[in-house]
C-alpha positions as CSV (number, residue, x, y, z in Angstrom):
1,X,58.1,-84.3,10.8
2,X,58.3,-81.6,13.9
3,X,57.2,-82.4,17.1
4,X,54.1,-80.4,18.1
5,X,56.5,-77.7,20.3
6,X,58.6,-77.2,16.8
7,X,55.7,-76.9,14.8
8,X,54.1,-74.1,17.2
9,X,57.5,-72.0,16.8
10,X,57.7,-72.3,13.6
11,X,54.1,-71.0,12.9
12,X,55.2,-68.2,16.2
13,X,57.6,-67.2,13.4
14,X,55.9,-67.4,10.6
15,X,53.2,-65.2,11.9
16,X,55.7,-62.4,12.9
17,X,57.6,-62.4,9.5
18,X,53.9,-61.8,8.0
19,X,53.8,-59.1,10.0
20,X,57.3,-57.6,9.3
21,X,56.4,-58.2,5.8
22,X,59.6,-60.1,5.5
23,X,59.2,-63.2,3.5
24,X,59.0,-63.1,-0.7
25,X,55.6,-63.6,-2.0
26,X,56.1,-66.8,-4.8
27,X,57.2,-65.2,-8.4
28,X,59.6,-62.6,-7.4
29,X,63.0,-61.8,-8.0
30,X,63.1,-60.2,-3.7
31,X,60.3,-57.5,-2.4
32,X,63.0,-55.1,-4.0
33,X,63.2,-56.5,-7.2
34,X,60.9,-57.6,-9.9
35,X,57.3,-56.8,-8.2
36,X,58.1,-53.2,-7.6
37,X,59.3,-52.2,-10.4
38,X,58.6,-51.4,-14.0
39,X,60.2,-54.5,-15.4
40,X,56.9,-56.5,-15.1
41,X,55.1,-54.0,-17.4
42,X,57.4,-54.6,-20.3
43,X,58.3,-58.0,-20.0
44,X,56.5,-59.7,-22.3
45,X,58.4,-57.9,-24.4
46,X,61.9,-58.0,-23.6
47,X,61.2,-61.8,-22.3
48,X,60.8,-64.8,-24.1
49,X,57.5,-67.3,-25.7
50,X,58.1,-65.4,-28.6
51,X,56.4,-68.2,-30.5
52,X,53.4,-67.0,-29.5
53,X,51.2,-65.9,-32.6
54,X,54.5,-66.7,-34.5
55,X,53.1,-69.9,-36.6
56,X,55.3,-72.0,-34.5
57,X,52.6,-72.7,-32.0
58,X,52.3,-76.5,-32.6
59,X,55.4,-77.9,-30.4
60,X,57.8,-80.7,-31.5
61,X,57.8,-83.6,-29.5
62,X,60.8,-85.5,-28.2
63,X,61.3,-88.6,-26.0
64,X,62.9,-86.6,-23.7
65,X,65.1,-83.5,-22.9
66,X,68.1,-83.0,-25.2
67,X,69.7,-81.1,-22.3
68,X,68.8,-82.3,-19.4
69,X,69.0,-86.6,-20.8
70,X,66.7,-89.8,-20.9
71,X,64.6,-90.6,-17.7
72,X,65.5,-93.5,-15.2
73,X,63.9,-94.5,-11.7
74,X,65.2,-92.9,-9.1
75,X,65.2,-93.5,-5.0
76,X,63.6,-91.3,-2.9
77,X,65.4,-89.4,-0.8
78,X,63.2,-90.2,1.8
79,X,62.1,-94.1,1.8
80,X,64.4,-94.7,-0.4
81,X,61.9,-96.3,-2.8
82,X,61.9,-95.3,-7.0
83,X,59.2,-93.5,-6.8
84,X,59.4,-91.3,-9.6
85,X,61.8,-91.3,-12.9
86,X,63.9,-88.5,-13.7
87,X,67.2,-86.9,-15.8
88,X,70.4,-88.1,-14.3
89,X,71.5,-86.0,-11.7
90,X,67.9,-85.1,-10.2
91,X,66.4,-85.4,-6.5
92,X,63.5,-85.8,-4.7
93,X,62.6,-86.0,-1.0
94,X,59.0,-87.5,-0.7
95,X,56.3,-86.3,2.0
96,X,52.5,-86.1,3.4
97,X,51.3,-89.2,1.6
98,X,48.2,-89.4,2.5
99,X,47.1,-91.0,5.7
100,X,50.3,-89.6,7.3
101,X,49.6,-87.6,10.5
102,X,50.6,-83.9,10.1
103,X,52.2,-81.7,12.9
104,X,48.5,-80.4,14.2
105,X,47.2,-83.8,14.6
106,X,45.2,-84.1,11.7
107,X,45.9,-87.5,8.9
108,X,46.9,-85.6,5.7
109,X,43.6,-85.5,3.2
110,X,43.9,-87.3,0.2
111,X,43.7,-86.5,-3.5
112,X,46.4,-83.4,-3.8
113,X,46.1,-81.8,-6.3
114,X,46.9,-77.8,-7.3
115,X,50.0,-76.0,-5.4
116,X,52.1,-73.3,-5.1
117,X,54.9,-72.0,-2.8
118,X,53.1,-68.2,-1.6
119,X,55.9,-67.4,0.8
120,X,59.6,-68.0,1.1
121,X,63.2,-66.6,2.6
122,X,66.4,-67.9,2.5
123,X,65.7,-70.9,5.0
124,X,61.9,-71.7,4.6
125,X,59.3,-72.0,1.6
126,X,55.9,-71.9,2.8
127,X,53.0,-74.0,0.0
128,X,49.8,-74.4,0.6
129,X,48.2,-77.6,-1.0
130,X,45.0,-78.4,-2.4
131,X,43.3,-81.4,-1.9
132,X,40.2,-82.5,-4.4
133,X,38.3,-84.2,-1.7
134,X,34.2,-84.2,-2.8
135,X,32.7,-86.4,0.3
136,X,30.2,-85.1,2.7
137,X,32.0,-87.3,5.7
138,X,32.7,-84.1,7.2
139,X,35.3,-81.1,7.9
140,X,39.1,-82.3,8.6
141,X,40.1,-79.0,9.6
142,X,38.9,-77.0,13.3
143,X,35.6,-75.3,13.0
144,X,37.0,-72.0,12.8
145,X,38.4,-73.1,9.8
146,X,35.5,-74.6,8.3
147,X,32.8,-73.4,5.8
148,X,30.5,-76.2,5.4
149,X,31.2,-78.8,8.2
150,X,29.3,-81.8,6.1
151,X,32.5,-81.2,3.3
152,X,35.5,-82.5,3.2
153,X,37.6,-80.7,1.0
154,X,40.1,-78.2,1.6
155,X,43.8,-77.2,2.2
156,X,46.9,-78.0,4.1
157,X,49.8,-75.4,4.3
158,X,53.1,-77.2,4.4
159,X,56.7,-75.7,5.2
160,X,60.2,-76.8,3.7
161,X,63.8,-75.9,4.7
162,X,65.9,-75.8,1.2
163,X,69.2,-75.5,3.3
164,X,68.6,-78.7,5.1
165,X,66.5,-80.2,2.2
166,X,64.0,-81.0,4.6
167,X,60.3,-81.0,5.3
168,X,59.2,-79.5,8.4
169,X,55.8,-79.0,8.9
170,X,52.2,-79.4,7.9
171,X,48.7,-78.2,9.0
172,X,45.1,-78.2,8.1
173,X,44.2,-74.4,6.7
174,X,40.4,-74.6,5.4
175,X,38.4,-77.6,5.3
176,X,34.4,-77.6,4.5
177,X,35.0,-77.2,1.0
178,X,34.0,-79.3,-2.4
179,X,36.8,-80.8,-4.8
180,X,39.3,-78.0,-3.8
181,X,40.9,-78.9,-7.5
182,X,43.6,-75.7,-8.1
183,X,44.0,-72.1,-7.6
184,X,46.9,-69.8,-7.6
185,X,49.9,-68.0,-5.8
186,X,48.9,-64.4,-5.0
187,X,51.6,-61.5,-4.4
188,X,50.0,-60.7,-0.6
189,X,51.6,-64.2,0.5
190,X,48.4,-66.5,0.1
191,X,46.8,-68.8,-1.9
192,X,43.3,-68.4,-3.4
193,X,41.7,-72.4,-3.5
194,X,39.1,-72.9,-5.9
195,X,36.0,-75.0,-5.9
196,X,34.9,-77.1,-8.8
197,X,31.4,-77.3,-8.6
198,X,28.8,-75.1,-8.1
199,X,26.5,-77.8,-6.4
200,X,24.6,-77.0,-3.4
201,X,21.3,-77.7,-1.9
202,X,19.9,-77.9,-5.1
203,X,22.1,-81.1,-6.0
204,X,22.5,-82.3,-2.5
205,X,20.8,-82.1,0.8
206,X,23.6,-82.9,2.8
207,X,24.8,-79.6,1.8
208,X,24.6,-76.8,4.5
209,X,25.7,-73.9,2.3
210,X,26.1,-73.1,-1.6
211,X,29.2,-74.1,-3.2
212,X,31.3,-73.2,-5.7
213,X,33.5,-70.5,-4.8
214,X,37.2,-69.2,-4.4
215,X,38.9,-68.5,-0.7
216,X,41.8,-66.7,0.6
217,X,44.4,-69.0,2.5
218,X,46.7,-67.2,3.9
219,X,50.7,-68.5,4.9
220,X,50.2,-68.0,8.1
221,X,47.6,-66.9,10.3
222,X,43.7,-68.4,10.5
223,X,42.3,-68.8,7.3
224,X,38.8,-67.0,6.9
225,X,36.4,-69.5,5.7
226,X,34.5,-67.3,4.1
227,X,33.5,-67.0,0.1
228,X,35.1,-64.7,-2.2
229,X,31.8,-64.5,-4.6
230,X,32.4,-61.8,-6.4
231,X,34.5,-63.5,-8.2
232,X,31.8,-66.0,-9.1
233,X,30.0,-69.0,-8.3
234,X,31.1,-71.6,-11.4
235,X,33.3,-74.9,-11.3
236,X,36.4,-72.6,-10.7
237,X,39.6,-74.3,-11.7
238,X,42.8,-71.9,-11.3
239,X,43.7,-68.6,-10.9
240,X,46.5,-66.3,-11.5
241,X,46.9,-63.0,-10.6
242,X,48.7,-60.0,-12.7
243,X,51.2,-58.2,-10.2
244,X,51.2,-55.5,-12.5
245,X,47.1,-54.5,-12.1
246,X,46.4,-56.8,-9.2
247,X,43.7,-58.0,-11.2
248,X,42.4,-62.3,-11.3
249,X,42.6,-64.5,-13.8
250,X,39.5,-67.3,-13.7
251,X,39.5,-70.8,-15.5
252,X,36.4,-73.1,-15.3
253,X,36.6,-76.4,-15.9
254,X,33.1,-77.2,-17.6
255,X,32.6,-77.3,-21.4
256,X,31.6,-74.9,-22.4
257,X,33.2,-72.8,-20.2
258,X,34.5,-69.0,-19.6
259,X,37.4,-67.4,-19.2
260,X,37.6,-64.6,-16.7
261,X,38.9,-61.6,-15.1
262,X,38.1,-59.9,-11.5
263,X,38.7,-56.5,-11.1
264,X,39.2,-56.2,-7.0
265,X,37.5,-53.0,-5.7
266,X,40.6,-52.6,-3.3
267,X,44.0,-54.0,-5.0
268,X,45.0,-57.0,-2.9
269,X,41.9,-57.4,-0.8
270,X,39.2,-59.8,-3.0
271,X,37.3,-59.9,-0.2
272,X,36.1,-56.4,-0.5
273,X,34.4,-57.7,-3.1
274,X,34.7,-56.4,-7.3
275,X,33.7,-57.0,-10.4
276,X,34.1,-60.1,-12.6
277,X,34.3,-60.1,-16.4
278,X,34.1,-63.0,-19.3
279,X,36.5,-62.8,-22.0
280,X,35.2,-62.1,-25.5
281,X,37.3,-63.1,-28.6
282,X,37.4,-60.5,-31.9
283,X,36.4,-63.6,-33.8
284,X,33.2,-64.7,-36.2
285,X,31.1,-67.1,-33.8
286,X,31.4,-70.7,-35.3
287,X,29.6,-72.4,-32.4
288,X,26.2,-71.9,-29.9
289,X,24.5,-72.7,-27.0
290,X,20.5,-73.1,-26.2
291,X,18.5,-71.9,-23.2
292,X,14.9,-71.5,-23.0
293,X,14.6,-71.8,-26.4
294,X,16.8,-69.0,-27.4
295,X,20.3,-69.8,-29.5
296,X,23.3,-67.8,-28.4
297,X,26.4,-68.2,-30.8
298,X,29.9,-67.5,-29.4
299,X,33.7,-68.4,-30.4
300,X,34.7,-71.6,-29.3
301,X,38.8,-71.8,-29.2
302,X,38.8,-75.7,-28.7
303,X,38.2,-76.8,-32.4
304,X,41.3,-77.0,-34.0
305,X,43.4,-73.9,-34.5
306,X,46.2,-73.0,-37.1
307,X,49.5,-72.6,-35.8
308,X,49.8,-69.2,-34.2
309,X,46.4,-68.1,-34.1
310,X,45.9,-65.0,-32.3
311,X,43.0,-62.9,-31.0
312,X,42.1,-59.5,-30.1
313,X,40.0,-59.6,-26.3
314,X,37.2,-57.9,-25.7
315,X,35.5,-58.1,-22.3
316,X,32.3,-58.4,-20.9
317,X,30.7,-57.9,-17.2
318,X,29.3,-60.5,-15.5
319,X,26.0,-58.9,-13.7
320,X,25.1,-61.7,-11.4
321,X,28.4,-63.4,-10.6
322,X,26.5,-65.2,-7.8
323,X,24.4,-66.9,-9.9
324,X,25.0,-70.8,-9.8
325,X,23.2,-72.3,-11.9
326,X,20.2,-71.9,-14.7
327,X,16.5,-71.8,-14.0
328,X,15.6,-75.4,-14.6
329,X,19.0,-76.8,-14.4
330,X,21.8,-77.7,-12.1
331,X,24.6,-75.2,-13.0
332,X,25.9,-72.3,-16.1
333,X,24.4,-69.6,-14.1
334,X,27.5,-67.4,-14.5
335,X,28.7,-68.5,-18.1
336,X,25.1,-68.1,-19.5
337,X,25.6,-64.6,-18.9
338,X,28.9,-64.4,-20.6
339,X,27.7,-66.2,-23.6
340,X,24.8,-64.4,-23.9
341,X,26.5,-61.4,-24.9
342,X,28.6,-63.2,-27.3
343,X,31.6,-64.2,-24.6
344,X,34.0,-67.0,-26.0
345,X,34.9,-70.5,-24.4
346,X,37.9,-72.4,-24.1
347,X,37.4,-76.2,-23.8
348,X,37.5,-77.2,-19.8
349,X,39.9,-74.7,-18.9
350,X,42.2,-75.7,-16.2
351,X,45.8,-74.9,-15.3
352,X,46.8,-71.1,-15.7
353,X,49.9,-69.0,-14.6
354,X,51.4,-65.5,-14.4
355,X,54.6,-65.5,-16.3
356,X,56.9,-63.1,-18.3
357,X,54.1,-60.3,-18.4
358,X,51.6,-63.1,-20.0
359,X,48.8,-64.9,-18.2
360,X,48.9,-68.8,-19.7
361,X,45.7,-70.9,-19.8
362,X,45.2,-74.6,-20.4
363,X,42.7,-76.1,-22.3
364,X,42.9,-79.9,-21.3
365,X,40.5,-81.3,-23.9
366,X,41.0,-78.4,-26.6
367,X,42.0,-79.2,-30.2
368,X,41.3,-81.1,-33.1
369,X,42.9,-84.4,-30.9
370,X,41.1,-83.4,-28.0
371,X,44.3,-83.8,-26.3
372,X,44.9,-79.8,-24.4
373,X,46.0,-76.9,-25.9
374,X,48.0,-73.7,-24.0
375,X,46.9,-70.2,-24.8
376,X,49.0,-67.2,-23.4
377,X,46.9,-63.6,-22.7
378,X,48.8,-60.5,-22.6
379,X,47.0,-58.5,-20.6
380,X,49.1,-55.2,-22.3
381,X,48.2,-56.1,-25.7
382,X,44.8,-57.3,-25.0
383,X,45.2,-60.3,-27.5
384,X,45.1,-64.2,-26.5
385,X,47.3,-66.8,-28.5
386,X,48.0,-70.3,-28.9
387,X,51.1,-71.7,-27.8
388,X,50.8,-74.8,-27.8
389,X,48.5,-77.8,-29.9
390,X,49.1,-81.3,-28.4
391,X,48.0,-84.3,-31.8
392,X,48.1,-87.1,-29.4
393,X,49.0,-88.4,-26.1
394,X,51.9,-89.7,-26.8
395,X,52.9,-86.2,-27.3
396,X,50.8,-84.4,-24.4
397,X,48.4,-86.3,-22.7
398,X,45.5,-83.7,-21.6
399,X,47.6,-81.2,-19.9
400,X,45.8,-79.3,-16.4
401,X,48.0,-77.5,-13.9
402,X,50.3,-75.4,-15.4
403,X,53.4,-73.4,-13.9
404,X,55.9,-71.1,-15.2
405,X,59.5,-71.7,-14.4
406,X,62.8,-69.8,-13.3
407,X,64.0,-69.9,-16.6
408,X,61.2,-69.0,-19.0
409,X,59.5,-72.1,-19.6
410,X,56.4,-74.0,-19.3
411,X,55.9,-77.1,-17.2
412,X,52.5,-79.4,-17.3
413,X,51.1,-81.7,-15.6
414,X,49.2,-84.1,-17.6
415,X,46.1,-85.4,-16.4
416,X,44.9,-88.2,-19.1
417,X,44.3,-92.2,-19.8
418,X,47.4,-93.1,-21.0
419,X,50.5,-94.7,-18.4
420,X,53.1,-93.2,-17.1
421,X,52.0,-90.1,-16.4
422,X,54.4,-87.2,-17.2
423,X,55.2,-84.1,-16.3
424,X,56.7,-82.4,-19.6
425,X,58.4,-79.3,-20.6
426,X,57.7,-76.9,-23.2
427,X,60.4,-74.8,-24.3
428,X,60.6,-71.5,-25.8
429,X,61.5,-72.8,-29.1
430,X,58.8,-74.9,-29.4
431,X,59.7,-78.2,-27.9
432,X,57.4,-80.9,-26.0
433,X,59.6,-83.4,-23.2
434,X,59.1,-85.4,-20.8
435,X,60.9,-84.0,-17.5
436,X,59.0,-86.7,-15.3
437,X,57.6,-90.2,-15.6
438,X,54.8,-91.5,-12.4
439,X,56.7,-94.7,-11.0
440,X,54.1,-95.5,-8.4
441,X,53.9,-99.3,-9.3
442,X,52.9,-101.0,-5.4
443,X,52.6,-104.4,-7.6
444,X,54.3,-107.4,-6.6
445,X,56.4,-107.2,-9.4
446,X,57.5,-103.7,-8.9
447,X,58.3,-101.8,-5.4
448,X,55.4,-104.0,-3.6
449,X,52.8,-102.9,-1.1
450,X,54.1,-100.1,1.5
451,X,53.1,-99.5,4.8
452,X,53.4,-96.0,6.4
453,X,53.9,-95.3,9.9
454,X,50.1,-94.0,9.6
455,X,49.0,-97.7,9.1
456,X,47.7,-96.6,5.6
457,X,48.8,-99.4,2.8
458,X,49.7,-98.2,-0.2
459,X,49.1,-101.0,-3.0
460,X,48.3,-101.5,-7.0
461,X,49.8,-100.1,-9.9
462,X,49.2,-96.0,-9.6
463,X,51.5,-95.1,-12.4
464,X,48.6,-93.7,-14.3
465,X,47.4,-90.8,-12.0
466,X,47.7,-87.5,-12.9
467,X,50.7,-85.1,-11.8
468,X,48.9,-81.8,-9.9
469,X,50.5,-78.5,-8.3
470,X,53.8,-78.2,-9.8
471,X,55.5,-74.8,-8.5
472,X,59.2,-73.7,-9.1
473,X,60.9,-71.6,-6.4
474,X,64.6,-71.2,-6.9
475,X,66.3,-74.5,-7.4
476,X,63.3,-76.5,-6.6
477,X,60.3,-78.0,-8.0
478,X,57.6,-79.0,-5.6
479,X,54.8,-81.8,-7.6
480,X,51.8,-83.8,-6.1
481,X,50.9,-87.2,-7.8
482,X,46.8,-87.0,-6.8
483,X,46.7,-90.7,-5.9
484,X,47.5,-92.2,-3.9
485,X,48.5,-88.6,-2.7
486,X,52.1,-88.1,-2.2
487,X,54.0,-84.5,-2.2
488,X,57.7,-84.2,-3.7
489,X,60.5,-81.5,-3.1
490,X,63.0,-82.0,-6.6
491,X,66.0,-80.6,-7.0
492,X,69.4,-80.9,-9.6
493,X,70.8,-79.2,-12.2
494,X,67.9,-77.3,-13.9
495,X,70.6,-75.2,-15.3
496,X,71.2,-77.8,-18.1
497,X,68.2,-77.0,-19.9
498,X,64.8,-75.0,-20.1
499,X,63.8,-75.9,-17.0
């Protein structure tokens, strides 16, 4: 960790290479390269996922990666503890468990969850962190960072040095939030954090504002704590944002629940505000939904689908996107509106990503297992397809965050009951893996109880939390494991396989 004179450079320079416009938003190939220019537009058709709609949606499942080998324990880099198990050949520099004090002062939050690496140059990567935090013991961040101070949600921004393979910095970005759970890179280097709720001072009196909203964290700079409702007031999950249009992708993680787009008024600036939209499948309804007395059927995607089903979107406006809940209930304000006019749901949508031209979207409980399915949306096309089907856990175990990776395929992080917990891999020919097995076992009979400079003791078997915020940049894969809350940097030779 930097001392505090470091750490005040470092964010002296970051703030002037915003400025000069000089570091790489996340998902490009350089300012000069992919972003501006007209390779996006056509790449989900020159690039690969070709099984999508190609009846080769549901994935084989192996023990683990034909390329890259079987899994093993391996030491951290940093405490030199197996914390996680990987391929031969892998590494991993642990950092911010929770409880550890980070460069401003402030003990890291617990429960990370979503992530993503919004800025970068050749010898810094700058993520912003998530962290699921649903408490009313108050703020952790300064009050001109905070939105409600009774909340203790929020974000931390966190900086890493590739060429040193070292971590050099964290900070508090927004605090005041509720059960900041994912959101997304965006290409004006920032993150957009979502809440997942919609609870307020109709569910809690503790509460000094309305809840359930998305906001702009910036990589450097003061974060505005301020609400970008226009694009709605739901229990947001993840985002993703098309370069090509500048428009954002919604998930909600409610059942039913609505898939969505937000059309920005001003490309790049959701905070002057837009319209929001709820996707609408060509497809006969085969489900509905009750209010006041009045049935509403729709299209349902998480019964079970045939391999390779495909869809034609329609889309519908959302008049009231600030609209948090139903007269006489507690929340479905904004989907009500969507299903009413015959919108479709995917089951608790979660995890979503720009890739290749397609937008994916995960549907942790979906299919006839109830186990997550992955959907890709081509925004070009206008048609939404499965990709993926998981028939058990021991296959996929309720998939949620989502990324897309260097070389054209899927990673997920899976979020169910069974242990370990993975991350897996799904290739473009169809393949489930397991890249990454949770080793977090503070038993006695495995690495024992750990103490961290904090104080904080870290004890009990955690190998069955859920992997959150896994982001590729380059040669590296950044991952949180939610709890206890720990952070990793991995790195090795991705170029053995699909990853």
């Amino acid at each position: 960790m930097s001392t505090r004179d470091e750490h005040l450079d470092l964010i002296r320079d970051l703030t002037q290479a915003t400025e000069q416009k000089s570091l790489d938003p996340h998902w490009t190939l350089g300012r000069r390269g992919f972003l501006k220019s007209g390779i996006a537009a056509a790449a989900a058709v020159a690039m690969p996922f070709s099984i999508v709609g190609s009846g080769r949606a549901h994935a084989v499942s192996l023990p683990y990666s034909p390329d890259y080998g079987p899994l093993a324990p391996v030491a951290d880099e940093a405490t030199g503890l197996p914390l996680l198990q990987l391929p031969q050949g892998f590494r991993y520099w642990s950092f911010g468990w929770t409880g550890d004090v980070m460069s401003d002062g402030v003990p890291t939050p617990g429960l990370h969850d979503g992530m993503a690496v919004i800025a970068a140059d050749a010898d810094k990567f700058v993520l912003v962190r998530n962290h699921e935090q649903g408490g009313t013991t108050g703020t952790f961040a300064p009050a001109r960072l905070t939105y409600d101070p009774k909340c203790d949600g929020g974000t931390t921004n966190l900086v890493f040095a590739p060429k040193q393979q070292k971590w050099l910095s964290s900070w508090a970005t927004i605090s005041g939030t509720i059960r900041n759970c994912a959101g997304g890179p965006t290409p004006w280097n920032s993150w957009i954090t979502c809440e997942e709720t919609s609870n307020g001072l109709h569910t809690n009196g503790n509460y000094t504002k309305q809840h359930g909203y998305c906001f702009d964290v910036p990589a450097s700079g003061a974060t505005q704590p301020v609400p970008l409702r226009d694009m709605g007031c739901f229990s947001h999950e993840a985002v993703a944002v098309d370069p090509v249009t500048g428009y954002i992708y919604e998930t909600e993680d409610s059942t039913p629940s609505g898939f969505y787009r937000f059309i920005p008024n001003v490309r790049g600036r959701p905070a002057l505000g837009g319209r929001l939209q709820m996707m609408k499948l060509v497809a006969s309804p085969n489900a509905s939904v009750t209010w006041a007395g009045t049935s509403y059927p729709y299209y349902n995607t998480g019964v079970g689908q045939p391999a390779g089903a495909t869809w034609d979107v329609e889309w519908v406006d959302i008049e009231n996107p600030d609209k948090p809940f139903i007269t006489g209930t507690q929340y479905g304000g904004v989907v009500a509106q969507g299903l009413m006019q015959g919108a479709s749901s995917i089951v608790r949508g979660e995890g979503t990503w720009y890739g290749n031209g397609l937008i994916y979207v995960c549907s942790t409980s979906g299919g006839a297992a109830g186990k997550g399915q992955i959907f890709a949306y081509d925004p070009r096309k206008e048609t939404f397809g499965l990709v993926y089907e998981s028939t058990g856990s021991a296959v996929l175990d309720n998939p949620d965050n989502i990324a897309w990776s260097p070389r054209g395929s899927l990673i997920l992080c899976e979020d169910g009951s069974t242990s370990p917990q993975a991350l897996r891999g799904l290739t473009l020919d169809g393949m489930v893996f397991p890249f990454c097995y949770n080793n977090l076992d503070f038993r006695s009979g495995g690495m024992g109880s750990q103490t961290r400079p904090s104080g904080r003791t870290f004890s009990g078997d955690q190998r069955g939390s859920e992997f959150c915020g896994a982001t590729f940049h380059n040669e590296w894969l950044f991952v949180n494991i939610q709890t206890p809350g720990i952070t990793f940097a991995i790195t090795g030779p991705w170029d053995n396989g699909a990853l």
